[in-house]
C-alpha positions as CSV (number, residue, x, y, z in Angstrom):
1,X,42.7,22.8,43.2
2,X,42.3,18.8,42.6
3,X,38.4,19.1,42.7
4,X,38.6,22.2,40.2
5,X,41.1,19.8,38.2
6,X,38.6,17.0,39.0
7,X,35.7,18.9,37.5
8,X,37.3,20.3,34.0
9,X,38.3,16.5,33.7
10,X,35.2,15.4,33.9
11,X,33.1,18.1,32.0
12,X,35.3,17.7,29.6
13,X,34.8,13.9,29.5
14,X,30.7,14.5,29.2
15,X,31.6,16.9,26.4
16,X,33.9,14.3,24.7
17,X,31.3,11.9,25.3
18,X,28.5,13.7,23.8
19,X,30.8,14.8,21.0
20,X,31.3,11.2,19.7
21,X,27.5,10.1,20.7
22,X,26.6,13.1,17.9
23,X,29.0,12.1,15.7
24,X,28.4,8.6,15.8
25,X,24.4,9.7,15.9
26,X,25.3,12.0,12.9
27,X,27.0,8.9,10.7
28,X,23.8,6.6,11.7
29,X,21.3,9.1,10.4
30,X,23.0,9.4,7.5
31,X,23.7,5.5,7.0
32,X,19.0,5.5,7.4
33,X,17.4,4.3,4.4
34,X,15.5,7.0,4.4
35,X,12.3,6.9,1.7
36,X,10.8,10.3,0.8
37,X,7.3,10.4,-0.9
38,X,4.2,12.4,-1.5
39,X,0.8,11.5,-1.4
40,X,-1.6,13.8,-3.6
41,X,-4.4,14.2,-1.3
42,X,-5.4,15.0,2.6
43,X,-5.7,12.0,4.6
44,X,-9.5,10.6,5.8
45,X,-8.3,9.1,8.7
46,X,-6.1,5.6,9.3
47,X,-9.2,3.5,10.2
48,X,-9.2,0.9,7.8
49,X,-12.9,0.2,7.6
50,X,-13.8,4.3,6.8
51,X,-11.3,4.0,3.6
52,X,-12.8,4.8,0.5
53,X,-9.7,6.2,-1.8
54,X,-6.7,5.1,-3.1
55,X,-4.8,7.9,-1.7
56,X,-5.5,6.9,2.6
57,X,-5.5,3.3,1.5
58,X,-1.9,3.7,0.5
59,X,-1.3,4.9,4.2
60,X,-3.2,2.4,5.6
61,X,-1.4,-0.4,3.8
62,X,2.0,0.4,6.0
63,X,0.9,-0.5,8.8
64,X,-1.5,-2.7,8.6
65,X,-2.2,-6.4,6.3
66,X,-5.4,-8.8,5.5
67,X,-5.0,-12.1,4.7
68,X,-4.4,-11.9,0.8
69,X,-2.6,-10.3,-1.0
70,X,-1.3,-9.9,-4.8
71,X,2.1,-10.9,-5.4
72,X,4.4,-7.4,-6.1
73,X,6.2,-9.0,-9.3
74,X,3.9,-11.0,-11.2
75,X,2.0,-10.6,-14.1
76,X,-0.7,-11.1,-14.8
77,X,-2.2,-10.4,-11.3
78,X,-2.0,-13.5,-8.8
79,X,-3.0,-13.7,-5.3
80,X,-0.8,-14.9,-2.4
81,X,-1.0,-15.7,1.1
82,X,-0.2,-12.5,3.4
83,X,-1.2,-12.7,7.0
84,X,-2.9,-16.1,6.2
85,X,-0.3,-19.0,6.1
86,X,-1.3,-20.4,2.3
87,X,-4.3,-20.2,0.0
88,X,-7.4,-21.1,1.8
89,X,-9.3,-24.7,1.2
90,X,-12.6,-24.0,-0.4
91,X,-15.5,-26.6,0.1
92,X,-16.8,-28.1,-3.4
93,X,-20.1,-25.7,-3.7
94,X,-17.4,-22.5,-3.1
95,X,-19.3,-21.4,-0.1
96,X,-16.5,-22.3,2.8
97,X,-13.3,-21.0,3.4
98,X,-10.9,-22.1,5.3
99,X,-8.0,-20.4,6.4
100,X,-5.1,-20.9,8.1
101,X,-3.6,-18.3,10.3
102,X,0.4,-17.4,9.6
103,X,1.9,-18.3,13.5
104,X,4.2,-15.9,14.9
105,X,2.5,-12.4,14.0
106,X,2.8,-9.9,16.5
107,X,1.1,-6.6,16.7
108,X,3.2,-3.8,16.6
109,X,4.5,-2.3,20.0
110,X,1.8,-0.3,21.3
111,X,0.5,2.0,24.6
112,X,-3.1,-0.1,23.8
113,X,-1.4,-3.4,25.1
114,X,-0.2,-4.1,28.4
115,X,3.6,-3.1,29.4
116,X,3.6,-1.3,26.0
117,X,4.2,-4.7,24.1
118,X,2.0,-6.3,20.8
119,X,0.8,-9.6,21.3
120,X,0.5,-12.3,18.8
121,X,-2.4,-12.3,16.3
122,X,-4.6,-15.1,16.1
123,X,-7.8,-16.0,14.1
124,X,-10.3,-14.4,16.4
125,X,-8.7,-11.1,15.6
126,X,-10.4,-11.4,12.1
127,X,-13.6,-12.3,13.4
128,X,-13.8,-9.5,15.9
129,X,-12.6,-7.0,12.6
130,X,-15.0,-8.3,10.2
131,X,-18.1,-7.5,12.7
132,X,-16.8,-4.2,13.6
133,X,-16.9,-3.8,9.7
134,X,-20.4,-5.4,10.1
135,X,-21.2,-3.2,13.3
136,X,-24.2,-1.0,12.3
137,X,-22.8,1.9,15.2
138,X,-19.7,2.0,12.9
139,X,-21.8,3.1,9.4
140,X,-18.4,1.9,7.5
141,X,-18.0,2.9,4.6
142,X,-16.4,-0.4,3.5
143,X,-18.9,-2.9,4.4
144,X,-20.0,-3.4,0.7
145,X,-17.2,-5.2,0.2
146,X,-18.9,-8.0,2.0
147,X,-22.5,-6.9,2.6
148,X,-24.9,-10.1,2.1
149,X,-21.9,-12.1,1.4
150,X,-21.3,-13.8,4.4
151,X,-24.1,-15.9,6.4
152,X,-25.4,-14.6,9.6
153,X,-23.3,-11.4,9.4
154,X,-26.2,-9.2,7.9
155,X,-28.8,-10.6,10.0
156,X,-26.4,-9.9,13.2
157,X,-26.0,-6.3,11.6
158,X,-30.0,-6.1,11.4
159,X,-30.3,-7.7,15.3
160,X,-28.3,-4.7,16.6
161,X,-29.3,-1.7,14.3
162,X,-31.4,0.1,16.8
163,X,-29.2,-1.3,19.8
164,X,-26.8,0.5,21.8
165,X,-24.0,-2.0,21.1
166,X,-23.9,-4.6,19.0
167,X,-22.4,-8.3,20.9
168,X,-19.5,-8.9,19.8
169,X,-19.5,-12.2,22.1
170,X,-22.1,-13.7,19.5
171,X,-21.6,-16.4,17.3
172,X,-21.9,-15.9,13.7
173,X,-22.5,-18.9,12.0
174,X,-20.4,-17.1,8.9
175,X,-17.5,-16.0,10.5
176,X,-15.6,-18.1,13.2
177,X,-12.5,-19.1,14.6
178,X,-12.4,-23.0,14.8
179,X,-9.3,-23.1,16.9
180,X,-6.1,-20.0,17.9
181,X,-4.9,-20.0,13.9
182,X,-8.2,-21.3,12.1
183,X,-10.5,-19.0,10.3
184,X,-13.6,-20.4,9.0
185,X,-15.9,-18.2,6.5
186,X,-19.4,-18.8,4.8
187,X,-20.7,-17.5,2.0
188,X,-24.2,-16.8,1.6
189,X,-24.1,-18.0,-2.5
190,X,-20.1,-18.1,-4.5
191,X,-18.5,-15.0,-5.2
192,X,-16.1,-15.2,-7.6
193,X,-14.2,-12.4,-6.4
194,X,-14.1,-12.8,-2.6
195,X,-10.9,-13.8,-2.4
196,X,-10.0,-10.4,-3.8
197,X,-12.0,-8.4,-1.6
198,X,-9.8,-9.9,1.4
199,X,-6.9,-7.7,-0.4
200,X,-8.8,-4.3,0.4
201,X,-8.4,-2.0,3.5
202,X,-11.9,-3.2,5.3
203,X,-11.0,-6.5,5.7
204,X,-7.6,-5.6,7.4
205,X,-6.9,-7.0,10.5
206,X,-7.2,-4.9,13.5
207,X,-6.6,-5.0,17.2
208,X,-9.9,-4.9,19.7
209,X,-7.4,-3.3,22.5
210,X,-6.4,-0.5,20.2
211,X,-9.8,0.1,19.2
212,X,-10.9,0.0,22.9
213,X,-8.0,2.1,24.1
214,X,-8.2,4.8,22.0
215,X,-11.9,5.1,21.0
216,X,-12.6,7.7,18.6
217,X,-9.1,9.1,18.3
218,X,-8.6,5.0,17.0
219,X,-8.9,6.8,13.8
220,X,-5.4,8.8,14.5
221,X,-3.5,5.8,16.0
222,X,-3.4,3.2,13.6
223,X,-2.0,-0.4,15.5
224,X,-1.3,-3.1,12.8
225,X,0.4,-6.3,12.2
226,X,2.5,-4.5,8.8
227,X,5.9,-3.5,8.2
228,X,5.7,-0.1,9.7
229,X,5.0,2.2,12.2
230,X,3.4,5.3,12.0
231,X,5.3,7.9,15.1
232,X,2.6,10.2,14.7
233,X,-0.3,11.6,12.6
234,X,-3.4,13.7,12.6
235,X,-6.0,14.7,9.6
236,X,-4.3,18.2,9.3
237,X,-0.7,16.6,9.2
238,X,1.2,17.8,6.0
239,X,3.9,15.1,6.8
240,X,3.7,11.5,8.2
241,X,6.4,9.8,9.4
242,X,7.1,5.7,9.1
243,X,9.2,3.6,11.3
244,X,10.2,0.1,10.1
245,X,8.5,-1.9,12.4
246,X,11.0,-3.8,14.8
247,X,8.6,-6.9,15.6
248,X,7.9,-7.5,12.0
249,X,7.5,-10.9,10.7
250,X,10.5,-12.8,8.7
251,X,8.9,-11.8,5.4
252,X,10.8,-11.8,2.2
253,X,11.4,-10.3,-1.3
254,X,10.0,-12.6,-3.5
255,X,11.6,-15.1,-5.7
256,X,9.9,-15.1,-8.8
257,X,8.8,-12.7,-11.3
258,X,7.3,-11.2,-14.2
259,X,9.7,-10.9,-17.3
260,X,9.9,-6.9,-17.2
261,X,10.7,-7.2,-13.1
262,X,13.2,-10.5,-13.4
263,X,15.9,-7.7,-12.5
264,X,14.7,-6.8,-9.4
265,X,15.5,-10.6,-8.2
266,X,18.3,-9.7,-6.7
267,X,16.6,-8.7,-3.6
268,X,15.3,-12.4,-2.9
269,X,14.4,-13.5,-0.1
270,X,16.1,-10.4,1.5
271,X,14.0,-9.9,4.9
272,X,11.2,-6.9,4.2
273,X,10.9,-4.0,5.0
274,X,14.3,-2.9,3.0
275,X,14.4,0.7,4.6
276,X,14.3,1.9,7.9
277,X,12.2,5.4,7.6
278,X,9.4,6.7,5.2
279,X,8.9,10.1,4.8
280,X,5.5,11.0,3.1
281,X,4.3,14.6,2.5
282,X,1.2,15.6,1.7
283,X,1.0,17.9,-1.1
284,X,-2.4,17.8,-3.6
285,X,-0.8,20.6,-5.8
286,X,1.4,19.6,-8.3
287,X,3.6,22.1,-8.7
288,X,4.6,21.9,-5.0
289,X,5.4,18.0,-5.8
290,X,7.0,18.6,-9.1
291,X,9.3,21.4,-7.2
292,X,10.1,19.1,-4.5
293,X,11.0,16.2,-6.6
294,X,13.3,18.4,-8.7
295,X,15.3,18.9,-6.2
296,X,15.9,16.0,-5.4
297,X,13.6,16.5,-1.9
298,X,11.5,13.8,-2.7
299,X,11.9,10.1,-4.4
300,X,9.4,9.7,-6.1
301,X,6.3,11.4,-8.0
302,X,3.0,10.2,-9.2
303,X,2.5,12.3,-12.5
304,X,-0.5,10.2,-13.6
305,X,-4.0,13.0,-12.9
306,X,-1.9,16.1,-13.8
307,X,-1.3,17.8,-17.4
308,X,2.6,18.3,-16.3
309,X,2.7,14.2,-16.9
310,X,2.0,15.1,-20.7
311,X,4.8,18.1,-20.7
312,X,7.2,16.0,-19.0
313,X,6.8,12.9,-20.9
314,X,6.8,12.4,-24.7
315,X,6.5,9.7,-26.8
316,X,7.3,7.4,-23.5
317,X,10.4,9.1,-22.6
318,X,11.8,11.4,-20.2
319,X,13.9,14.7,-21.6
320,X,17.8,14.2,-21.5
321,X,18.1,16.6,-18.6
322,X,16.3,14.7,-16.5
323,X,17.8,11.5,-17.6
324,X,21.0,12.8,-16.5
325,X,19.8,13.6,-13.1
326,X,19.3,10.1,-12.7
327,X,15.7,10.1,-13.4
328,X,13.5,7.3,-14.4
329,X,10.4,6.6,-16.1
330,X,7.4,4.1,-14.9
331,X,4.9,4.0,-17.6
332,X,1.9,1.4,-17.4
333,X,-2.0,1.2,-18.4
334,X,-4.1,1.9,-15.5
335,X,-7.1,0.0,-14.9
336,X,-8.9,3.0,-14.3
337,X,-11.9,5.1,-15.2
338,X,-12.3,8.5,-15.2
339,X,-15.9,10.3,-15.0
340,X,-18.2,13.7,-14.8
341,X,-20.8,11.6,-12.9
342,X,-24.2,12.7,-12.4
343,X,-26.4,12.3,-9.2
344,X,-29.0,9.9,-10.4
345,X,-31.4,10.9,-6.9
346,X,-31.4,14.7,-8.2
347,X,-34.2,15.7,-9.8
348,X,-33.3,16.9,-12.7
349,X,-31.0,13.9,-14.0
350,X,-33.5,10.9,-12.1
351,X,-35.8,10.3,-14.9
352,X,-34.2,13.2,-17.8
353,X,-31.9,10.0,-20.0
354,X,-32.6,13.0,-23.0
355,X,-30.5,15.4,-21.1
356,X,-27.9,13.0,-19.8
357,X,-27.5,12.0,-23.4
358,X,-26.9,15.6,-24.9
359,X,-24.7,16.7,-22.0
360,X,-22.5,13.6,-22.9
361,X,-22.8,14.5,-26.8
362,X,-21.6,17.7,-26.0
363,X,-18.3,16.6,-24.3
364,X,-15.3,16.9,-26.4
365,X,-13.2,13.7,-25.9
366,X,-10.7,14.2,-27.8
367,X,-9.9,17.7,-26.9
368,X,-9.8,16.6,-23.7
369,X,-7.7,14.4,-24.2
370,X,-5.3,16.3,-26.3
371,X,-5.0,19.4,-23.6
372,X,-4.6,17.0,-20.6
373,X,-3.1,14.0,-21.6
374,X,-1.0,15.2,-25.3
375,X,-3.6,12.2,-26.6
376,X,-1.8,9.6,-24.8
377,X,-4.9,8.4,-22.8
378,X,-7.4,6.0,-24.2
379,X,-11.3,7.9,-24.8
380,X,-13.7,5.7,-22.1
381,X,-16.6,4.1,-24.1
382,X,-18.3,2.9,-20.8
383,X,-16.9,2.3,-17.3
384,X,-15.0,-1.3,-18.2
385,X,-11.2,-0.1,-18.9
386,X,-8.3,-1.7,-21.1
387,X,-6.8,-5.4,-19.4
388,X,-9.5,-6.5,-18.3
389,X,-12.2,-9.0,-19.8
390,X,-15.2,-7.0,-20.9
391,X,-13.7,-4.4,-22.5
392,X,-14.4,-4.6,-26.3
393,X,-11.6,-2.2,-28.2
394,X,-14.4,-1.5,-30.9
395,X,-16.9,-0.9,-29.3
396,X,-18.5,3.1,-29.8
397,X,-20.7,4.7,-27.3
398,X,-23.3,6.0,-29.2
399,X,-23.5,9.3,-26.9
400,X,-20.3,9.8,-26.8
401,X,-19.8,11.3,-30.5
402,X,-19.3,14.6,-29.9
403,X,-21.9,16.1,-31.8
404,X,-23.3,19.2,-31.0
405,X,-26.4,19.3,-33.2
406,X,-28.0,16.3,-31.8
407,X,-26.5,17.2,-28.5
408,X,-28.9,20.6,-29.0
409,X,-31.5,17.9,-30.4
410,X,-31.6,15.7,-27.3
411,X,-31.1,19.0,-25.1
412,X,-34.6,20.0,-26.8
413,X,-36.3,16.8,-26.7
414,X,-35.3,17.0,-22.5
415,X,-37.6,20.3,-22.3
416,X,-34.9,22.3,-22.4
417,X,-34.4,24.5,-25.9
418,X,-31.2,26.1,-26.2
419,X,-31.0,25.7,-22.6
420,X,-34.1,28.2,-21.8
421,X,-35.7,26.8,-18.6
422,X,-32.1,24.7,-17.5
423,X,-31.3,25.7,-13.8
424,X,-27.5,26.8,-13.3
425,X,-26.0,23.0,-12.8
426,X,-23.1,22.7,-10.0
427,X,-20.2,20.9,-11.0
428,X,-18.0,19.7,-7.9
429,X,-14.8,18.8,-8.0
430,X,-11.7,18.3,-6.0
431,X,-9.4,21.6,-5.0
432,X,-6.9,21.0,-6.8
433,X,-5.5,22.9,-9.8
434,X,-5.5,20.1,-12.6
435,X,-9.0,19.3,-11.6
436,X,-10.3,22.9,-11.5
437,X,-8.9,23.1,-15.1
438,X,-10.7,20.1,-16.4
439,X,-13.9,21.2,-14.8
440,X,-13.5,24.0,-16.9
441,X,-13.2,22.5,-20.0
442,X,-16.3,20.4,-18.5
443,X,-17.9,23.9,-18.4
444,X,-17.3,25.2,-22.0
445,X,-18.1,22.1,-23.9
446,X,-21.9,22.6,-22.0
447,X,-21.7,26.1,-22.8
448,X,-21.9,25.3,-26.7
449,X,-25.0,24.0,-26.1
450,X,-26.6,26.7,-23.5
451,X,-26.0,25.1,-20.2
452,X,-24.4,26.6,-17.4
453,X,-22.4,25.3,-15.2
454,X,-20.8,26.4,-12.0
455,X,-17.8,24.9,-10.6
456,X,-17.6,24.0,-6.6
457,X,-13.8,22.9,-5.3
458,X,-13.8,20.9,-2.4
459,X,-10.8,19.1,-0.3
460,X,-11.4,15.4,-1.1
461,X,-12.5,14.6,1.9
462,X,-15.3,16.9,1.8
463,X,-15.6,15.7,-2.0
464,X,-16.2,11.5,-0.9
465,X,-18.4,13.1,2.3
466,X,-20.6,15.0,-0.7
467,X,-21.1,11.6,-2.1
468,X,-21.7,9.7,1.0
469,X,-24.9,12.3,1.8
470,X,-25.9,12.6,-2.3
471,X,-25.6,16.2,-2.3
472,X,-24.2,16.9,-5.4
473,X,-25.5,17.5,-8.9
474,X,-22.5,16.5,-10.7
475,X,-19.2,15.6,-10.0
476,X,-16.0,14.5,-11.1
477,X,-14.4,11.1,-10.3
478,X,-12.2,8.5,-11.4
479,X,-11.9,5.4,-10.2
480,X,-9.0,2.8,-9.9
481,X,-9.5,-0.9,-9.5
482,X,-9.7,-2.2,-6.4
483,X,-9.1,-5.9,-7.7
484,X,-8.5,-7.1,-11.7
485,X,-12.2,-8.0,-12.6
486,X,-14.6,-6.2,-14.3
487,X,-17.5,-6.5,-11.5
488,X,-15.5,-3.8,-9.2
489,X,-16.5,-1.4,-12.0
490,X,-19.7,-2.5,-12.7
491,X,-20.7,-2.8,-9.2
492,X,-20.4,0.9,-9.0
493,X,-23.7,1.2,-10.8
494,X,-25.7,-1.9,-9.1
495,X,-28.3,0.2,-7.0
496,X,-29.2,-1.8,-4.1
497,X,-25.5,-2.2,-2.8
498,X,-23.8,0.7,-3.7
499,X,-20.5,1.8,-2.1
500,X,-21.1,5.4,-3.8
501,X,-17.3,6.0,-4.2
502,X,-18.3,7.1,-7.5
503,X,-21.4,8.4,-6.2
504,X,-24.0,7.8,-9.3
505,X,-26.7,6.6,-7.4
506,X,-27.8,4.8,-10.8
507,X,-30.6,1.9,-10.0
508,X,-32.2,0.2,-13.0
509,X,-34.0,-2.3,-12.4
510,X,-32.9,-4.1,-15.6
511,X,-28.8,-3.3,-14.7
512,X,-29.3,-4.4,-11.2
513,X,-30.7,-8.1,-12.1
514,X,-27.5,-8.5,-14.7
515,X,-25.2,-7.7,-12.3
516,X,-27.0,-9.9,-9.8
517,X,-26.3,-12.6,-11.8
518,X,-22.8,-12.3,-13.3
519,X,-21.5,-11.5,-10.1
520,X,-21.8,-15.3,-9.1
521,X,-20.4,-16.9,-12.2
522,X,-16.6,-18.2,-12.2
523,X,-14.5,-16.7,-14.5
524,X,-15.6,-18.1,-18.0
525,X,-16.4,-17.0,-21.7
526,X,-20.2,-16.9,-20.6
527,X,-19.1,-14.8,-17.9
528,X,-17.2,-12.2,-20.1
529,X,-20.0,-12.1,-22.5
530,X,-22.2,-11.4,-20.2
531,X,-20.0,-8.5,-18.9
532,X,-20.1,-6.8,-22.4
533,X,-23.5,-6.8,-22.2
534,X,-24.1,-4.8,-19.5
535,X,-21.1,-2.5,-19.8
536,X,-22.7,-1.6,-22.9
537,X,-26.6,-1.3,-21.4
538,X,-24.7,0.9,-18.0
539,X,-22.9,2.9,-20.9
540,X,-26.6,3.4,-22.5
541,X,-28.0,4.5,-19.4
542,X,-25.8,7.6,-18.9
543,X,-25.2,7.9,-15.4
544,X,-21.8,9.5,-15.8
545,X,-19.9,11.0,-19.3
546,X,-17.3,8.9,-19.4
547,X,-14.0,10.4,-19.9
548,X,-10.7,8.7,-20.2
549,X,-9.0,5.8,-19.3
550,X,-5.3,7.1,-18.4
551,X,-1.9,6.1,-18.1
552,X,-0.1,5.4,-14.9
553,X,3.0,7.9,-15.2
554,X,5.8,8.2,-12.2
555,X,9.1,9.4,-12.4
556,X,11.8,8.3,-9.5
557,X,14.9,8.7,-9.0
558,X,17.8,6.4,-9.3
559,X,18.2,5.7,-6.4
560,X,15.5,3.8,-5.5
561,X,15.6,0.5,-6.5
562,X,12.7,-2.1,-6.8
563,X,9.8,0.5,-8.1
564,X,6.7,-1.1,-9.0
565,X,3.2,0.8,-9.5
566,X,0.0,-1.3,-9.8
567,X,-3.8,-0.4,-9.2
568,X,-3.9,-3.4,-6.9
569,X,-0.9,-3.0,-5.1
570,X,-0.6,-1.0,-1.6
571,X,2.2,-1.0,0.7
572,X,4.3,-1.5,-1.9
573,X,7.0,0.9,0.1
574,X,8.1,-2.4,2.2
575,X,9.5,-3.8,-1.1
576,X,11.7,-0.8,-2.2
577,X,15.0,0.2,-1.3
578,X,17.3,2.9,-0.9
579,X,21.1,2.9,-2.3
580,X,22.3,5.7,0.3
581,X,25.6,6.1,-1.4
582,X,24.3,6.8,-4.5
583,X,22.1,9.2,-3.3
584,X,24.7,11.0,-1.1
585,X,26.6,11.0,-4.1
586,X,24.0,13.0,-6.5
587,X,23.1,15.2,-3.3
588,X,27.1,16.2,-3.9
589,X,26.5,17.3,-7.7
């Protein structure tokens, strides 16, 4: 009877146990700061060197860092030490950097390292990650960043092209480690903006045992030095989950700010990251997010690319209903460009400017504008956007006037009358509803005219990997600056070096030696000059019908605290924070 007695006492013990271990598990989950976000697009993969959108570099920036990067608060833009200790030294003749490597960084616990445990980074990590960049067996699709910038690393990239494996053993004379925490680079000529290229997803630091471990799956099992962890994720994942990364350096919430962020300061130099979890869904359709988000499932939306930003917002405010739900509006210019680009290595746009001229004459702006945007976008003249030096606020494109008689003019002059002899012209876009719609439009403004047009929607992936090969005819785009200078758009035009992110395949010889040139010059009044006058030759050209230049629109909850949107800002999530009360509390209403 005892050892029944015994038993009960002590099942009933384990249950009383467990019981409180719940509880106590319960009250811990619901004391998480607990981030919830969408991203608007299917993933590419976490390999920082294959990143070519905004929308996978915003993953990649959790978890891992590059030396630079742009301080979250001020304004205008100002670069900042990051994995690197303090600015670099720069020789007089702007060719050498020299960097010093922050002490005390550890790579994120990982399977890739032995007993399961990161080691400490070191300045030979970045030369090993800038020759895997470099490595012609990789075909990264970052590597413009730095492609004839740095000395030796081409001609290494050349040595190995028809190799099995490139040595990664060999000295570059470019790009060396001088001692454990000393990074050493050399340029081939100055470049104004390398410093900013060091901000960007290619030149992020990454670890030669993950790579080894995990091989091609490397691409699924991102191992970084950043303020997160990512449990788990694969290319047909709707939902990634984040971890705040326990081995994380003492980094802190910065000090000092712009005037319109001073109110934030009451985070500094509170130890980053601020919440413990991040929750991100993927969801490309709007509606989806916008459901989500008004129930209060999600933090955070990004209303920027879809119509509903227009409905939702007027005259730069938010409707009292949502106001009283504790919504709030983020409204900034974007430097960004949106385009219907053609495919200057198709036939029939290569050597045609008459009929790239009357398709862009035929394109209603402002109507655009006015159905997507309720006319609160600026019309694109040429690919420079608002903010940055280059753009000239009067300046006119002279093809894009939206006039249909000389459109049908310049359609005739092309060989093509009323659009008799025009082949049916495929417009591609990305599968999502907003951008199927403004293909559309796309499609009746060249109907006024006689040409035909038949849309294509593709995942994005499938989109960029259309670019990559230059199967397209024409296709929409936009892109978002990578860094605040007026090159990273005009680079996207400069023939012999092009990324193809916007996939114009544009090479005039003319363009090409301009760019050449103004992409060495310091910042300067020649230099801007300069950069009007060949945003206004690129805008002659035609290789895309530049659209608009839109807003950045977000709406988050009240909840959050410390938002900030920028083009050159990524991993932005380590700054935020989540008042858990607060959000109990409007979870009770």
């Amino acid at each position: 009877m005892k050892k029944y007695i015994l038993l009960i006492s002590i099942v009933v013990a384990i249950i009383a146990v467990w019981l409180y271990r719940k509880h106590n598990r319960s009250v811990e989950v619901k004391s998480e700061k607990v981030l919830v976000i969408a991203n608007d697009s299917k993933l590419q993969g976490l390999d920082p060197i294959h990143i070519d959108d905004v929308f996978t570099t915003r993953e990649i920036a959790k978890v891992y860092e590059g030396l630079l990067e742009f301080h979250y608060l001020k304004r205008p833009f100002e670069l900042s030490p990051n994995l690197a200790a303090a600015m670099p030294t720069v020789s007089e003749d702007q060719l050498v950097y020299t960097f010093k490597i922050r002490q005390g960084v550890m790579f994120q616990n990982d399977r890739c390292f032995p007993n399961n445990k990161g080691r400490e980074l070191i300045a030979e990590d970045f030369v090993y990650a800038f020759k895997r960049l470099a490595d012609p067996k990789q075909q990264a699709k970052g590597f413009w960043i730095i492609d004839n910038k740095i000395k030796g690393l081409n001609a290494w990239r050349q040595k190995y092209a028809d190799a099995t494996a490139a040595d990664y053993q060999e000295t570059i004379e470019g790009i060396k480690s001088l001692d454990r925490y000393t990074l050493q680079i050399t340029l081939t000529s100055p470049f104004s903006q390398f410093l900013y290229a060091l901000t960007l997803p290619p030149c992020f630091v990454v670890a030669h045992e993950a790579v080894s471990h995990y091989g091609e799956e490397f691409m699924n099992h991102p191992v970084g030095t950043g303020p997160f962890v990512l449990e788990k994720f694969s290319t047909q994942d709707s939902k990634l989950i984040y971890r705040k990364n326990p081995t994380f350096r003492d980094k802190f919430f910065p000090t000092e700010a712009a005037d319109e962020y001073k109110h934030m300061l009451v985070y500094a130099e509170q130890k980053l990251p601020l919440v413990d979890q991040v929750i991100v869904y993927i969801l490309p359709e709007v509606q989806p997010r916008w459901l989500q988000f008004q129930g209060g499932h999600i933090d955070v939306i990004n209303l920027s690319s879809d119509k509903l930003g227009s409905e939702v917002v007027k005259d730069n405010k938010i409707s009292p209903a949502l106001q009283e739900k504790g919504v709030n509006l983020f409204c900034v210019p974007q430097l960004a460009t949106s385009y219907t680009v053609f495919n200057m290595v198709h036939p029939l746009f290569k050597d045609n400017l008459k009929l790239r001229q009357a398709m862009s004459l035929a394109f209603d702006g402002e109507g655009y504008n006015r159905l997507f945007y309720d006319s609160t976008a600026i019309l694109a003249q040429s690919t420079i956007p608002p903010g940055l030096a280059g753009y000239q606020a009067g300046y006119k494109n002279p093809y894009l006037t939206h006039d249909l008689t000389k459109a049908r003019e310049y359609l005739a002059a092309a060989g093509y009358t009323d659009g008799k002899g025009l082949p049916e012209i495929t417009l591609d876009v990305s599968s999502r509803t907003d951008s199927k719609l403004k293909g559309e439009f796309f499609q009746s403004c060249m109907a006024k005219i006689g040409i035909r047009i038949k849309i294509i929607e593709n995942l994005f992936p499938v989109l960029m990997n259309k670019l990559v090969t230059k199967s397209t005819m024409l296709h929409s785009m936009s892109w978002t600056a990578d860094y605040p200078d007026a090159e990273n758009f005009l680079q996207l035009f400069y023939g012999p070096v092009q990324p193809g992110s916007i996939g114009s395949n544009m090479n005039d010889p003319s363009f090409n030696s301009l760019y050449a040139t103004v992409s060495k010059l310091p910042d300067s009044p020649a230099r801007t000059k300069l950069y009007e006058q060949i945003n206004q030759l690129v805008a002659a050209y035609v290789p895309a019908v530049y659209t608009v230049h839109a807003p950045h629109i977000s709406l988050y909850y009240s909840w959050v605290k410390n938002y900030c949107w920028s083009n050159c800002h990524f991993g932005t999530e380590q700054y935020w924070d989540i008042d858990v009360a607060q959000r109990q509390a409007a979870a009770k209403k």
